[in-house]
C-alpha positions in Angstrom: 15.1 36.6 1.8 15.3 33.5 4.5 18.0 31.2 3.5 17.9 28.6 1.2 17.9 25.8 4.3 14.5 27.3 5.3 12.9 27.6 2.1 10.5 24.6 1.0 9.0 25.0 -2.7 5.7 23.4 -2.6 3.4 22.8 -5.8 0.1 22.3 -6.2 0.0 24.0 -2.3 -3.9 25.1 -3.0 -5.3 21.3 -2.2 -6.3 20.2 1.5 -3.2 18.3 2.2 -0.8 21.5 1.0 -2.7 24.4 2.9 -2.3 22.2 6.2 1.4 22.0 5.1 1.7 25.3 4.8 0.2 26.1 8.4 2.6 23.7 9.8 5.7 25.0 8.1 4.8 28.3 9.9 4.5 27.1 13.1 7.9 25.1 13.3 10.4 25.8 15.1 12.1 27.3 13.1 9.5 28.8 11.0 10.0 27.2 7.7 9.3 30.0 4.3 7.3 28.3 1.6 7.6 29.4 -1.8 4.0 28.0 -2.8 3.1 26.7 -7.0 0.1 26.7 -8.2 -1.4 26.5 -11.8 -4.5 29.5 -11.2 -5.6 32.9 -9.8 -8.4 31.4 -8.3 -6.2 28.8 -6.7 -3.6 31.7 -5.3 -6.5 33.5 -3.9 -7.3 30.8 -1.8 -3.9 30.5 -0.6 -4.0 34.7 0.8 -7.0 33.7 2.4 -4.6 31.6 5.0 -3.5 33.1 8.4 -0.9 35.9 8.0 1.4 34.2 9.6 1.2 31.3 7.3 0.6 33.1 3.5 3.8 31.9 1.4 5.0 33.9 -1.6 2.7 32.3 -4.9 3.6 32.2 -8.1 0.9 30.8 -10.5 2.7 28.3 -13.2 2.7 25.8 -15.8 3.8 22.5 -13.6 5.1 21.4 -17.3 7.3 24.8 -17.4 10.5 23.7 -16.5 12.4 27.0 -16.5 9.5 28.6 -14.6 10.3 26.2 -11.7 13.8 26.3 -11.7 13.0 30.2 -11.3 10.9 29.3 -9.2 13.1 27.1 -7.2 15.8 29.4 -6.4 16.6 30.0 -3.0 14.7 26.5 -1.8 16.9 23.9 -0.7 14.0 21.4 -1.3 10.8 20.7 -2.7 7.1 18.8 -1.8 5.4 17.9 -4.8 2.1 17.4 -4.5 0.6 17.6 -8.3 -1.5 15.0 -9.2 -5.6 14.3 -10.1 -7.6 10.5 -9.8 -9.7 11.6 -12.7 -8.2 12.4 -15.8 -10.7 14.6 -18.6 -10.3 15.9 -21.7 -9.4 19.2 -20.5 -6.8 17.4 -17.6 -4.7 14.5 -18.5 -2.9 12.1 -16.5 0.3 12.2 -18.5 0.5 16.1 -18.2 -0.4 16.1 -14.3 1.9 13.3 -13.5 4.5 12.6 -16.1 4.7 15.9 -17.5 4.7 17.6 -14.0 7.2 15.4 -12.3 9.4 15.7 -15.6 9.8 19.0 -15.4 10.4 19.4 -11.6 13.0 17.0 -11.8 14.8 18.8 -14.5 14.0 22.3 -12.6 15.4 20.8 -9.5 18.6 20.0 -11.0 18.7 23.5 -12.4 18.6 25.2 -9.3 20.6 23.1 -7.3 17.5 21.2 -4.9 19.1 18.5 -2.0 15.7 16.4 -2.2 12.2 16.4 -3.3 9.4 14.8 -1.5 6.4 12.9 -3.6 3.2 12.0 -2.5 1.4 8.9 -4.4 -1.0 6.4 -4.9 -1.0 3.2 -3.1 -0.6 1.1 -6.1 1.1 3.3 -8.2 3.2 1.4 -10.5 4.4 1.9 -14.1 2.9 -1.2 -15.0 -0.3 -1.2 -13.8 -3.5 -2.4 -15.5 -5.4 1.0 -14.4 -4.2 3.9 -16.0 -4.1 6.7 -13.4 -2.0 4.1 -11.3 0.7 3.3 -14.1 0.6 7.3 -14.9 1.4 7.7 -11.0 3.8 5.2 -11.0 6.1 6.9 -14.4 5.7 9.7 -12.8 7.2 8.8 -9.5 10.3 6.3 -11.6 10.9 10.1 -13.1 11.5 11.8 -9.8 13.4 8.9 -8.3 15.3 8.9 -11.6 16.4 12.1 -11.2 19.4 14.0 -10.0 18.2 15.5 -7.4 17.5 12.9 -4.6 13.7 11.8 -4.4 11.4 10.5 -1.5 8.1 8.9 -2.6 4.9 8.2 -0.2 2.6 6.9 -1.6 -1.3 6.5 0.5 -4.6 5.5 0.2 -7.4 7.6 1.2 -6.5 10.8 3.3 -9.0 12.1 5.4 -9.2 15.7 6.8 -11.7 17.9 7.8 -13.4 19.7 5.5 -11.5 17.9 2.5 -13.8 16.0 -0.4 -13.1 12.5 1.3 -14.3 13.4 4.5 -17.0 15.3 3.1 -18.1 12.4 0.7 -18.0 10.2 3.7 -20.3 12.8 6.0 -22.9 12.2 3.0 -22.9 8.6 2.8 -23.1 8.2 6.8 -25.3 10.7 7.0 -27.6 9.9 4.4 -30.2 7.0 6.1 -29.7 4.8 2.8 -26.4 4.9 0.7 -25.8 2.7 -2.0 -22.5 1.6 -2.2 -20.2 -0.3 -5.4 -20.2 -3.9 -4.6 -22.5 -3.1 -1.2 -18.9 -1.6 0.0 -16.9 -4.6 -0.4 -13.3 -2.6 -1.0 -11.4 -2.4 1.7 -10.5 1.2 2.5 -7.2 2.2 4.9 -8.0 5.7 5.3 -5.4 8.2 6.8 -5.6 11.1 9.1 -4.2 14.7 6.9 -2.2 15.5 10.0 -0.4 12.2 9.9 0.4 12.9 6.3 2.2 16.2 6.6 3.5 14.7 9.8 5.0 12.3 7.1 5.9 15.0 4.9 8.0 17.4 7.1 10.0 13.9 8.6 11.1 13.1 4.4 12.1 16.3 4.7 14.5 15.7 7.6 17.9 14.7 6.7 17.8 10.8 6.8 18.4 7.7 4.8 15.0 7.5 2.8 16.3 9.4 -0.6 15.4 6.9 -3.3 12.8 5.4 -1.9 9.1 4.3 -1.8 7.4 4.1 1.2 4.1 2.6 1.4 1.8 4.8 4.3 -1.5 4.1 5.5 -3.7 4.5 8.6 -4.0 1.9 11.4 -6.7 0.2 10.6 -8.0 -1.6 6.8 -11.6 -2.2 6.9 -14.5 -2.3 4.0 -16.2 0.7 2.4 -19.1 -0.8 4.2 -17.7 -0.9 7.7 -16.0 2.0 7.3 -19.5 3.9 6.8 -21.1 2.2 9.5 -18.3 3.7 12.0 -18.6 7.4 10.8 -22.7 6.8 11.1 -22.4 5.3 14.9 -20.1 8.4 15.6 -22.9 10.7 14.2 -25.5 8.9 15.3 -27.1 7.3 12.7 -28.2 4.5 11.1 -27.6 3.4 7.5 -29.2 0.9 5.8 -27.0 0.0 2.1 -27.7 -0.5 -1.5 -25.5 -2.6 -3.4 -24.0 -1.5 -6.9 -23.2 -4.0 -9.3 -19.4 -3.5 -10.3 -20.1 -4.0 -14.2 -23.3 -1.2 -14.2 -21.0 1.2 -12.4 -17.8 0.5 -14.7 -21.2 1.1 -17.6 -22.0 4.4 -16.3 -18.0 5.4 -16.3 -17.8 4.4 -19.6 -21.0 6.4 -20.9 -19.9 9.1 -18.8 -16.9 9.9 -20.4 -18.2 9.7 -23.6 -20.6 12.2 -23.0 -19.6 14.7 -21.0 -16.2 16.8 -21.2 -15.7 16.1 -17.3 -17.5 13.4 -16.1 -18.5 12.9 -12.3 -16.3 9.1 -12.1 -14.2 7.5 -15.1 -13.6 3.9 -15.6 -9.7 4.7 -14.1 -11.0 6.3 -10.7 -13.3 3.5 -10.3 -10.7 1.4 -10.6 -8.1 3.1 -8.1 -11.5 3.6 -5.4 -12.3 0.0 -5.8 -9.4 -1.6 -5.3 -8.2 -3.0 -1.6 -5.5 -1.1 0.6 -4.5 -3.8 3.2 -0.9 -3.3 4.0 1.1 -3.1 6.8 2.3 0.5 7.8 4.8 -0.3 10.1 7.9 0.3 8.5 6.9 2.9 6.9 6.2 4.7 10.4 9.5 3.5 11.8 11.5 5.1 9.2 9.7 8.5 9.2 9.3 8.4 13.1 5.7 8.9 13.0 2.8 7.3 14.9 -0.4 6.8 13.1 -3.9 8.5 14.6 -6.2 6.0 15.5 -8.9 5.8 13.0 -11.9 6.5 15.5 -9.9 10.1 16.7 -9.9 10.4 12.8 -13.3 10.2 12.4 -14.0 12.7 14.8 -11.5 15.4 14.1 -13.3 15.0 10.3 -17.1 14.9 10.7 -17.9 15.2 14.5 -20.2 19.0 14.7 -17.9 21.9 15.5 -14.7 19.7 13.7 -11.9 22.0 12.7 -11.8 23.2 9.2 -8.3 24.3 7.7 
């Protein structure tokens, strides 16, 4: 078994941002071992569909199982949690995939003796926020930085990687000829590169001064959902002409949603968090990771140009 120092446990490691993770833990020097969480078959199958060289050991789990990740758990010296869903359904809550998930990793942590765990979050998060997947982030991440075990929290806007849902959503609308577009695209979007993120990632991880706190992380550049469109339909090509959305009919159409369906396509809540404006400044943020940001047009064409890599 490789020794606790080299050992990363990593949940919810089936999602975009976890399987690049995982590819560059195995190409470090040294290679880094991943003991990888997640909550389904389905979901571990995807995960020994990797490159050899990068398959962790999986365990399927109950994130809210706290003595099945302090099992878990031993042998890592830290963790990367990655749990966490914008829409919440009556089969998938917010306060069991963030409260209830963080809870119990903090307590598992403790348990088997972790040096730091590394969150990722929502710009916004707070636990007093007016939207409720943002206040559900934000007790989630006061319960990790509450905890024993010392706690890093990132929290981002939109990530984009290729082949992931935003990038993919984003192909669609750019690629469409006529998109229609909440508020004609007013929001202003700061969208990240994936490899900037697990570039983020692995430098938390790195013994520094950045236990207990928040950092606030997003690309280079803060445009509108409009504009931000427009460039991914010049790189393709294209040309897109926009429909505009009336806030209160889409924030309707949430509503009814949810009341009729058992998983509804967009809730009131996600609305909420896609609407609302990232515009911050990433600077310090980079300087104490000791990361530099991808500009956004190399983003754009590692995500949607034909031929783009797919992890």
């Amino acid at each position: 078994m490789p020794e606790a120092a080299d050992r990363i446990l990593v949940t919810g490691a089936n999602g975009h941002l976890g399987r690049l993770l995982l590819c560059r833990l195995a190409g470090a020097t040294p290679r880094r071992a991943v003991h990888a969480l997640v909550r389904s078959e389905r979901a571990a199958e995807s995960l020994r569909n990797l490159p050899a060289d990068a398959r962790p050991e999986i365990d399927v789990i109950d994130y809210r199982d706290a003595a099945a990740l302090a099992r878990a758990a031993r042998g890592c010296s830290q963790a990367v949690h990655l749990v966490g869903i914008l829409k919440q359904s009556r089969r998938s809550r917010y306060e069991d995939a963030h409260e209830g998930a963080s809870a119990a990793l903090a307590d598992a942590a403790a348990r088997a003796g972790l040096r730091r765990i590394v969150g990722l979050s929502i710009l916004g998060a707070h636990p007093d926020a007016g939207n409720a997947c943002l206040a559900s982030r934000g007790r989630a991440d006061a319960i990790l930085l509450r905890g024993k075990t010392p706690a890093v929290i990132v929290r981002l806007p939109m990530v984009l990687g290729a082949g992931d849902a935003a990038a993919q959503a984003l192909l669609r609308q750019a690629s469409a000829g006529r998109t229609a577009l909440v508020r004609g695209g007013a929001a202003r979007q700061q969208p990240i590169a994936a490899r900037d993120v697990v570039e983020a990632i692995l430098a938390a991880l790195t013994p520094r001064d950045l236990d207990g706190r928040t950092l606030d992380l997003a690309g280079p550049e803060s445009l509108t959902q409009r504009a931000l469109v427009e460039r991914a339909a010049a790189l393709l090509g294209k040309r897109v002409a926009f429909r505009s959305i009336p806030l209160f009919a889409a924030r309707f159409a949430a509503a009814a949603a949810e009341l009729l369906l058992a998983d509804p396509p967009i809730t009131r809540a996600m609305l909420g968090v896609l609407e609302q404006d990232d515009d911050i400044d990433p600077g310090e943020a980079c300087r104490l990771l000791g990361i530099e940001l991808t500009p956004l047009d190399e983003t754009l064409r590692l995500c949607l140009a034909p031929g783009a890599e797919r992890s």
